[in-house]
C-alpha positions as CSV (number, residue, x, y, z in Angstrom):
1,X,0.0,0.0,0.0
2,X,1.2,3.2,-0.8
3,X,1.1,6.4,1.4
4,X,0.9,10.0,-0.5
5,X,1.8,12.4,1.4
6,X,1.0,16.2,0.1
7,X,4.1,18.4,1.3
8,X,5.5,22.1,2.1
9,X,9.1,22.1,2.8
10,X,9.5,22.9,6.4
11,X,5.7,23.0,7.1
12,X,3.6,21.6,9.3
13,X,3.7,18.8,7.6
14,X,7.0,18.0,8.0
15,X,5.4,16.7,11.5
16,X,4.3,13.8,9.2
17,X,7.5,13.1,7.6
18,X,9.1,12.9,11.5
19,X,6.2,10.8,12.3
20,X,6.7,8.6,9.7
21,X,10.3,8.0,9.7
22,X,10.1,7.4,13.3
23,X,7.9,4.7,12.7
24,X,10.0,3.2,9.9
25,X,6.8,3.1,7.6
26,X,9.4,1.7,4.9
27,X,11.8,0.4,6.6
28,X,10.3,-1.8,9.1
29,X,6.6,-1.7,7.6
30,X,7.3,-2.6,3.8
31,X,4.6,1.0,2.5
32,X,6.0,2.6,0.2
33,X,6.0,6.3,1.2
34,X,4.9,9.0,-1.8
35,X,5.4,12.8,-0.7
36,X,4.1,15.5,-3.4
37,X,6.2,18.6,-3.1
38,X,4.3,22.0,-3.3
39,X,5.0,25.8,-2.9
40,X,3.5,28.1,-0.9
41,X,1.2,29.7,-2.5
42,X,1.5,28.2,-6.0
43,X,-1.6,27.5,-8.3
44,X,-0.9,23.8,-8.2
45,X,-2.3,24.0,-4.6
46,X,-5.6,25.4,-5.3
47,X,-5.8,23.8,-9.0
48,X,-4.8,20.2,-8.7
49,X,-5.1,17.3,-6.8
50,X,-5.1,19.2,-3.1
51,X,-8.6,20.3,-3.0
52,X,-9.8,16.9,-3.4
53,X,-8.1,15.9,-0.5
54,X,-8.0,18.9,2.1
55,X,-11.1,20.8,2.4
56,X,-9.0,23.7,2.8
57,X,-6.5,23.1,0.3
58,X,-3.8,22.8,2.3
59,X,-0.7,20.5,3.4
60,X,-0.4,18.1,5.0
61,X,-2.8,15.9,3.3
62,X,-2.6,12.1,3.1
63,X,-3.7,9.6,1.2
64,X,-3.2,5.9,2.1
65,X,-4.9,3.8,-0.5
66,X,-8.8,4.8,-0.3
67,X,-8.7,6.8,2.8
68,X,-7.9,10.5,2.9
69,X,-7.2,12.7,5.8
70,X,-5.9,15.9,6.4
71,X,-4.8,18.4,9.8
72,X,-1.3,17.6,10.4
73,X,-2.6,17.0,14.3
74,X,-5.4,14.6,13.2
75,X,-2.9,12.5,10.8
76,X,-0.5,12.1,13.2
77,X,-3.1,10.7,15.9
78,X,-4.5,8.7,13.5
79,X,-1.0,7.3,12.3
80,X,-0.2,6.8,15.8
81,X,-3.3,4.7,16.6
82,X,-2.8,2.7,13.3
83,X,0.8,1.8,13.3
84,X,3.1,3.1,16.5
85,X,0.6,2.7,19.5
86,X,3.6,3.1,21.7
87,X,3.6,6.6,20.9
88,X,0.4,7.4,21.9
89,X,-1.5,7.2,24.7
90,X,-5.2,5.5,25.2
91,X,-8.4,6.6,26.9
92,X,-8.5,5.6,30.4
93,X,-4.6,5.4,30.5
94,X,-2.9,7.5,32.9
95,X,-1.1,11.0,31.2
96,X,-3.9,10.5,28.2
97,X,-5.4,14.2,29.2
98,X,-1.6,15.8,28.8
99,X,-0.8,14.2,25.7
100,X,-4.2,15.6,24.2
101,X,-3.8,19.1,25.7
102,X,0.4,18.9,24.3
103,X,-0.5,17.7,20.9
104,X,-3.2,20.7,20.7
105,X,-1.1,23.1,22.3
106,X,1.3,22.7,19.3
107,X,-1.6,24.6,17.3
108,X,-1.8,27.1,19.3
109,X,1.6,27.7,18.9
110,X,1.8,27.0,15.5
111,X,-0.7,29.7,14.5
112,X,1.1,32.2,15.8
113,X,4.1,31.4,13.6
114,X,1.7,31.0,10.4
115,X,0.4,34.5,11.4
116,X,4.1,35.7,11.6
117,X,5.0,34.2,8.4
118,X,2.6,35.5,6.8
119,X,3.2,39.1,7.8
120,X,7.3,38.9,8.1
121,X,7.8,36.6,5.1
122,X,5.4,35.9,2.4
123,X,3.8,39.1,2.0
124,X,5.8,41.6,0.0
125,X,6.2,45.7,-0.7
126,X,3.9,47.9,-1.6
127,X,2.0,45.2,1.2
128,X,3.5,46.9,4.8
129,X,3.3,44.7,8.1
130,X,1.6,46.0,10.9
131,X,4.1,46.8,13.8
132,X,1.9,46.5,16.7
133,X,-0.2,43.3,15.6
134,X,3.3,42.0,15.0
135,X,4.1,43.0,18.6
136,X,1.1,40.8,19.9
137,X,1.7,37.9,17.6
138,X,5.7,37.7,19.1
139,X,4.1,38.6,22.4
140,X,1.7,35.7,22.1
141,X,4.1,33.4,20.7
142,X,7.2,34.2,23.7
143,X,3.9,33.2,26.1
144,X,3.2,29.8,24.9
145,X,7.1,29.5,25.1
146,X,7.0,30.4,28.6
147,X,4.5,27.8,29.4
148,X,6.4,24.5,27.6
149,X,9.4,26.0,28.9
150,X,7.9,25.5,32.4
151,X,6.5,22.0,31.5
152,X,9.8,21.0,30.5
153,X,11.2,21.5,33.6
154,X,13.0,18.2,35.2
155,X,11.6,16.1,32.2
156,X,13.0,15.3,29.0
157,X,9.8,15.2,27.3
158,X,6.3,16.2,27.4
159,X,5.5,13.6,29.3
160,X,6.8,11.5,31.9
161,X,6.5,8.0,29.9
162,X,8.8,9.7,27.3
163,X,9.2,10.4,23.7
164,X,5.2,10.8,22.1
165,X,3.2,12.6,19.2
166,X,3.1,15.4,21.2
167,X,6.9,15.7,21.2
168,X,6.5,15.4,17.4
169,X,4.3,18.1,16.6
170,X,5.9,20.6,18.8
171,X,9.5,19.4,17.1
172,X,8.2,22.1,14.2
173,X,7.4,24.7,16.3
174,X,10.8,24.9,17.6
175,X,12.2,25.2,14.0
176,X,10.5,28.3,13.1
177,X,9.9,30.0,16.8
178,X,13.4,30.9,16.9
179,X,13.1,32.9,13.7
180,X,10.7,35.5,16.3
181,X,11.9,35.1,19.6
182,X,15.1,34.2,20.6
183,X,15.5,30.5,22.5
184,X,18.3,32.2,25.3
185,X,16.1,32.9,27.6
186,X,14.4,29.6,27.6
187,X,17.0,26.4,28.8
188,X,14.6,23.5,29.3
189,X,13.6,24.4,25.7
190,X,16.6,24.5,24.5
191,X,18.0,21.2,26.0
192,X,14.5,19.3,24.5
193,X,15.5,20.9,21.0
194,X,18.7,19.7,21.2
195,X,17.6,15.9,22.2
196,X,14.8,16.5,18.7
197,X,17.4,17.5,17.3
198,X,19.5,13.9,18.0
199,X,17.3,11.8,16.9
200,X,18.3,9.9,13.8
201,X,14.9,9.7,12.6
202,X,14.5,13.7,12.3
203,X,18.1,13.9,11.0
204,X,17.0,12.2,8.6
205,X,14.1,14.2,7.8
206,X,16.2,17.4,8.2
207,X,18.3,15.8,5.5
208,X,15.6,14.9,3.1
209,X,14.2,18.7,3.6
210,X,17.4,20.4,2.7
211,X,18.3,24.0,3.2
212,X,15.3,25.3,3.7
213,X,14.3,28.0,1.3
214,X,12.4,30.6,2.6
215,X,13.3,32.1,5.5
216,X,15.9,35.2,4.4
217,X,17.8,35.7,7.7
218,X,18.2,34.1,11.0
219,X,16.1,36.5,12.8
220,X,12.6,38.8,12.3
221,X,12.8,41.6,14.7
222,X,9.7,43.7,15.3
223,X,9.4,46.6,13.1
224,X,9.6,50.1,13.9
225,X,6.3,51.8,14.3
C-alpha cells in the first residue's frame, strides 16, 4: 500500500514526515511512502489534486490507498493509533489528558508562527506589516514559550512516559519560533530541541528537507512603528 503524502518544505507537515520516519513506515513496515512537493502559495495548490483531498486546500494531506485525511494533528493521531501505539497514549490510561492538551497546544503555537510568516515573510512591498499586531503575535508566541518551557522543567519530554506525538508536533514549532523570539532565555527548551534534534529519525528528515528555502535571515525583529 502506498502512502501519498502532500508536502510544504518545512511546514507543518513535516510533523508527518518525522512521524513517519520514526515509525519506519518503509523500513520496518514494507509501504512505500509518496510525498508531493508543493510551494506556498502556488496554483498547483488550489488547481490540482489538493482540494480533493483537504477541504481547505492545504498541506499536509494524506492519502493511504482509499482513505484520505488531512490536519497535520489529526494524521498524526490517527498514524499513531494505526501503526506506532507506543507513541500514543489510550483513553483511560494514565497521562492520556496531557498528551491531548500537548499535541493541541502545538496549534496554538503554530498559528502564531503562520500569522508571523505571513506578515514577516510571504507578504511583500507595496504590502506593509503591521508593527503592533506583529508586537502581539511575538508577544503571544514568547507566552506559549514560557509555558512549555515550564512544562519541560525536570523532564525530558512532554510527558513522563517519554518520547510521544506530542513531542513530534511541537518538534516544528521549535524550527520556526526561533526565527521570532530568541531561545536564550528559555533552557529546558533549548535542552529538549537539542535531544529532537538527535534523533536519527529527524536527521533524517532534516536531511531529506534540505536547506530550507524561505526564511531570508536568521532573525525577524519587530518593526519600527
Amino acid at each position: 500500500m502506498t502512502f501519498r503524502l502532500h508536502h510544504v518544505q518545512y511546514a507543518r507537515s513535516i510533523r508527518v514526515l518525522w512521524l513517519i520516519e520514526e515509525i519506519g513506515l518503509e523500513d520496518k513496515l514494507g509501504r512505500t511512502l509518496e510525498v508531493v512537493e508543493y510551494r506556498i502559495g502556488s496554483k498547483q495548490m488550489y488547481e490540482g489534486d489538493l482540494p480533493k483531498i483537504s477541504t481547505a486546500s492545504r498541506v499536509p494531506a494524506l492519502e493511504i490507498g482509499t482513505k484520505r485525511i488531512s490536519e497535520s494533528g489529526a494524521i498524526v493521531q490517527f498514524l499513531i493509533e494505526e501503526f506506532a501505539p507506543e507513541l500514543g497514549v489510550n483513553p483511560g490510561e494514565a497521562e492520556r489528558t496531557d498528551y491531548l492538551q500537548w499535541i493541541h497546544y502545538s496549534e496554538t503555537m503554530a498559528s502564531l508562527i503562520e500569522q508571523l510568516n505571513l506578515q514577516m515573510v510571504f507578504l511583500r512591498p507595496p504590502a506593509k506589516p503591521s508593527p503592533i499586531v506583529i508586537k502581539l503575535n511575538v508577544a503571544r508566541l514568547r507566552h506559549t514559550l514560557v509555558g512549555l518551557e515550564a512544562r519541560l522543567e525536570g523532564r525530558d519530554w512532554l510527558l513522563d512516559r517519554g518520547f510521544s506525538g506530542a513531542d513530534i508536533m511541537l518538534g516544528f514549532n521549535l524550527f520556526a519560533a526561533p526565527y521570532y523570539v530568541k531561545l536564550d532565555e528559555f533552557p529546558n527548551i533549548l535542552a529538549y530541541k537539542a535531544r529532537i534534534e538527535a534523533m536519527p529519525s529527524y536527521q533524517r528528515v532534516v536531511e531529506r528537507e534540505g536547506e530550507q528555502r524561505f526564511y531570508d535571515r536568521d532573525f525577524y525583529p519587530v518593526p519600527e512603528e
